[in-house]
C-alpha positions in Angstrom: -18.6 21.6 -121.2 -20.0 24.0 -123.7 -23.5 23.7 -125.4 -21.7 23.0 -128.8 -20.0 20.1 -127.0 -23.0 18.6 -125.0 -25.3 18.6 -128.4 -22.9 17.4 -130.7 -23.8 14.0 -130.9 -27.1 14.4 -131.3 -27.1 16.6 -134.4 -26.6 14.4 -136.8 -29.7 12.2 -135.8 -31.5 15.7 -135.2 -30.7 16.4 -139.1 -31.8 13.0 -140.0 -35.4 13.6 -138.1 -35.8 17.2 -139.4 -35.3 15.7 -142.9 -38.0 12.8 -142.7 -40.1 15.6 -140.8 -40.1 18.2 -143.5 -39.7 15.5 -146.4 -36.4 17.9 -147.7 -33.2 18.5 -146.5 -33.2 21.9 -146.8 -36.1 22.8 -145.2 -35.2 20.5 -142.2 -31.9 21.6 -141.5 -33.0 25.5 -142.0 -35.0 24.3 -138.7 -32.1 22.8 -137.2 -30.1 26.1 -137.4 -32.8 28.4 -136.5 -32.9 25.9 -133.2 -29.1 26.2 -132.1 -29.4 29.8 -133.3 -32.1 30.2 -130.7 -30.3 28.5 -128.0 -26.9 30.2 -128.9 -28.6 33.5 -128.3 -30.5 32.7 -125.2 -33.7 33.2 -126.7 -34.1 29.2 -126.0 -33.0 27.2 -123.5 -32.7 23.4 -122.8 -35.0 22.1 -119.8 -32.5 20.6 -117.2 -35.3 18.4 -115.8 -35.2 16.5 -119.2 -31.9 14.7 -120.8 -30.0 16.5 -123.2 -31.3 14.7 -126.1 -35.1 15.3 -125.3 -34.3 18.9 -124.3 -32.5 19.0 -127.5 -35.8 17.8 -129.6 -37.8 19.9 -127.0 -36.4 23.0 -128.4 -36.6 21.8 -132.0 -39.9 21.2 -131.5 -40.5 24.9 -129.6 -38.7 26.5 -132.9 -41.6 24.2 -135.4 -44.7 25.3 -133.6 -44.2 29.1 -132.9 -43.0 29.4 -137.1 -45.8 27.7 -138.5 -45.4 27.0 -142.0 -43.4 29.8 -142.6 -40.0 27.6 -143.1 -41.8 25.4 -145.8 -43.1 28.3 -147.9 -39.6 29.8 -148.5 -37.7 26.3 -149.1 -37.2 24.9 -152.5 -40.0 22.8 -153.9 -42.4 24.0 -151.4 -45.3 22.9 -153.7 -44.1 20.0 -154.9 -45.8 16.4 -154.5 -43.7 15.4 -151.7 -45.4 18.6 -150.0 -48.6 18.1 -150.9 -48.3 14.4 -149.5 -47.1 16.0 -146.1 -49.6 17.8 -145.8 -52.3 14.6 -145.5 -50.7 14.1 -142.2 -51.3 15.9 -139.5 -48.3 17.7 -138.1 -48.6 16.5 -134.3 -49.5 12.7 -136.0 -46.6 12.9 -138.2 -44.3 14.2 -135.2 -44.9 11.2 -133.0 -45.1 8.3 -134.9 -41.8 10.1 -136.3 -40.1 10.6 -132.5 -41.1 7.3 -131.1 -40.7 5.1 -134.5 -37.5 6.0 -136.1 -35.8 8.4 -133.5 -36.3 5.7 -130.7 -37.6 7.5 -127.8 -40.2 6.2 -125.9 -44.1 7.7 -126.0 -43.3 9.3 -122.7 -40.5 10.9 -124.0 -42.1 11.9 -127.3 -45.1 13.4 -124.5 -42.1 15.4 -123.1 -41.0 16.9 -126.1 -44.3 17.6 -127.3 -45.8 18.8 -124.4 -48.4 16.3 -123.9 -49.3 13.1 -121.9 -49.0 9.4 -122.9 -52.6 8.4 -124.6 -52.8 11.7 -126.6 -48.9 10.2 -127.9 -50.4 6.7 -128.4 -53.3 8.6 -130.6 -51.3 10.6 -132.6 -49.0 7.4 -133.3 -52.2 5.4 -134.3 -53.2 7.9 -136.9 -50.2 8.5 -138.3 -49.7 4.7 -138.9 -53.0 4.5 -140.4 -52.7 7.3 -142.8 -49.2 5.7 -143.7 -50.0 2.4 -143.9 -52.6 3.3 -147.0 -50.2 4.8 -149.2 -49.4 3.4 -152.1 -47.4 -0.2 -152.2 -43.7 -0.7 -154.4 -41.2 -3.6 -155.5 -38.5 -2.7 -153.6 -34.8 -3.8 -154.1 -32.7 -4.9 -151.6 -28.8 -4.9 -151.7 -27.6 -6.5 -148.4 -24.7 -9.2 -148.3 -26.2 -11.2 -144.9 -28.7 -14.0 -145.8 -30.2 -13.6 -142.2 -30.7 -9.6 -142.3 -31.7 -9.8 -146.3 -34.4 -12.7 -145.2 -35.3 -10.3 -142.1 -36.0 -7.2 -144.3 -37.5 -9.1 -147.0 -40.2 -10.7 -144.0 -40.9 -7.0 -143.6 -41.0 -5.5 -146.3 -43.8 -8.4 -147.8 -45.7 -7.4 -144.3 -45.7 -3.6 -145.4 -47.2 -5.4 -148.5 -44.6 -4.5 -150.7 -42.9 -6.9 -153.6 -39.3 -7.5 -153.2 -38.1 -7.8 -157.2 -34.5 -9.2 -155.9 -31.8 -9.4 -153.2 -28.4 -8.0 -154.5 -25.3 -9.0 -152.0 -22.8 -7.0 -154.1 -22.6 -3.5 -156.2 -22.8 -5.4 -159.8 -25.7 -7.6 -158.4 -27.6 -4.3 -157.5 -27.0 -2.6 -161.0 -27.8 -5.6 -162.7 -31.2 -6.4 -161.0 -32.7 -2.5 -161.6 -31.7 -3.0 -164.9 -34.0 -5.9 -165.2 -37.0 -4.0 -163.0 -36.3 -0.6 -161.8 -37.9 -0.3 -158.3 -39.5 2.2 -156.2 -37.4 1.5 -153.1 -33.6 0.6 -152.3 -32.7 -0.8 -149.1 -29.5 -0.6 -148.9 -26.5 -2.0 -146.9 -22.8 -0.2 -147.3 -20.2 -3.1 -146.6 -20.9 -5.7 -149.4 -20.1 -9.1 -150.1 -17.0 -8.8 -152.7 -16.0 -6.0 -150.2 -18.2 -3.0 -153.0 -19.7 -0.7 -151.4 -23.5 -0.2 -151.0 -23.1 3.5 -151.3 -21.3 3.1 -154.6 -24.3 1.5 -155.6 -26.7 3.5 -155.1 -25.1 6.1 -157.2 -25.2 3.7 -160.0 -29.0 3.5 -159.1 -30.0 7.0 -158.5 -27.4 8.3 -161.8 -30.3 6.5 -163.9 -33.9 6.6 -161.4 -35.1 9.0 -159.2 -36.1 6.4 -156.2 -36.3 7.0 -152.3 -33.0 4.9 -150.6 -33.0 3.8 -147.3 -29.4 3.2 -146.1 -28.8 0.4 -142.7 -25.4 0.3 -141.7 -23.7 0.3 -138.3 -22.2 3.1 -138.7 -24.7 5.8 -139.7 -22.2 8.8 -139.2 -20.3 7.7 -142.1 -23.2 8.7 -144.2 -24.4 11.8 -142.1 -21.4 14.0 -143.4 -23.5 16.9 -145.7 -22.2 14.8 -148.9 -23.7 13.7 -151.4 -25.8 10.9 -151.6 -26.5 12.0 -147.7 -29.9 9.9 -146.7 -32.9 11.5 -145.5 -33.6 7.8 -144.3 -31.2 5.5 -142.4 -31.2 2.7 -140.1 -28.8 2.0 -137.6 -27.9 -1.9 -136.9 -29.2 -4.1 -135.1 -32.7 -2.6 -136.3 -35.9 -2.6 -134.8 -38.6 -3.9 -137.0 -40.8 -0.9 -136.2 -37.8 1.2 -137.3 -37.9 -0.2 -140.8 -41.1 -0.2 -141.1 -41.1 3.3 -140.1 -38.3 4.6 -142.3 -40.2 2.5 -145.5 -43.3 4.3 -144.6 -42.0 7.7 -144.4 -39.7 7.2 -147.4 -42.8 6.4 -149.6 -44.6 9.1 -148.4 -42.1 11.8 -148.9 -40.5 10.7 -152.1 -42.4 12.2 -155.4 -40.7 9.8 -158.1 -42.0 6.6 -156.1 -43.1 4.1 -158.0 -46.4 2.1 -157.8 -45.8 -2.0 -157.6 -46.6 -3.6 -160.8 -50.1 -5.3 -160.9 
């Protein structure tokens, strides 16, 4: 099987990590290519004692320590606010809680791929959190046609300490509630009620405010296609609470039109 082959389904969630990494696109998926070029030319090569996803991040994660900030300075909006906000974090704090919380892999596996042991992961996962955690609350808007997921997101969304301003189950529902309160958050589902689409919807959203969107679907690789609006943020179903909470986190963090919740 060639290289190509054996990493192929893990680019796309690769991209999707880069992304939340970096807080842009661009500047996360210049990483991604300067990894596979690495590997390609046998100037990196994947650890067979590991599993090719963790040798895979491994790599990735070779490629972001050896070039610094040097990837950042040349990508678009380098100094912008999402930049500046990355920047509180540190790198190593924001790389674990990022691994283990919305990539899924387990501290030990996020020690593997960082080259360290289990309590320095736990450590770095605990500051990250913290330095998360006191960023600045939202209302958020949720457009999700399940009463049992909307109810589940809206439990943790209100633990994040957030306001949810409605719950839209269809495209029409979701326009018509940001035009009553524009928020500083979409969750969004794709598959809606009156069979819309959730995707549709958020281009209605985003045509008129510049929020952070955080897609769940069960089928994240209809999203991850290099189209736009392609997420930085998605969530796979079934979630993981941590996962949302994660993804919400990181969202706010990154996003520089956020906006604060209404007093």
């Amino acid at each position: 099987m060639s290289l190509l082959a054996r990493l192929a389904p893990h680019l796309p969630y690769m991209r999707r990590y880069a992304r939340a990494l970096t807080g842009s696109q661009t500047t996360g998926d210049q990483y991604v290519r300067v990894a596979l070029e690495a590997l390609a030319a046998g100037e990196k090569s994947l650890d067979n004692r590991l599993s090719p996803r963790v040798a895979l991040y491994h790599v990735f994660h070779a490629i972001w320590c050896t070039s610094g900030a040097q990837l950042e300075d040349r990508a678009p909006g380098a100094g912008s606010d999402a930049s500046q906000r990355l920047m509180r974090i540190a790198p190593r704090s924001r790389q674990a809680f990022l691994l283990t919380a919305l990539e899924g892999f387990t501290p030990s596996e996020a020690a593997q791929i960082l080259d360290t042991d289990f309590p320095d992961v736990e450590r770095l996962i605990g500051q990250a959190q913290t330095e998360i955690d006191a960023e600045l609350a939202t209302d958020v808007l949720i457009i999700e046609d399940e009463p049992v997921i909307a109810a589940d997101i809206e439990a943790l969304v209100r633990e994040l300490g957030h306001a949810v301003v409605d719950i839209a189950a269809t495209r029409t529902e979701a326009v018509e509630a940001v035009a009553r309160k524009a928020p500083g958050l979409v969750l969004a589902d794709i598959q809606l009620a009156d069979g819309s689409s959730g995707i549709d919807a958020v281009k209605d959203i985003l045509g008129h405010y510049d929020v952070p969107v955080i897609f769940i679907t069960a089928f994240p690789e209809r999203l991850l296609t290099g189209e736009r609006p392609e997420p930085t943020f998605l969530i796979t179903k079934p979630f993981q609470p941590e996962t949302v909470k994660a993804a919400i986190g990181q969202a706010l963090f990154f996003h520089p039109g956020r906006t604060a919740k209404a007093a």
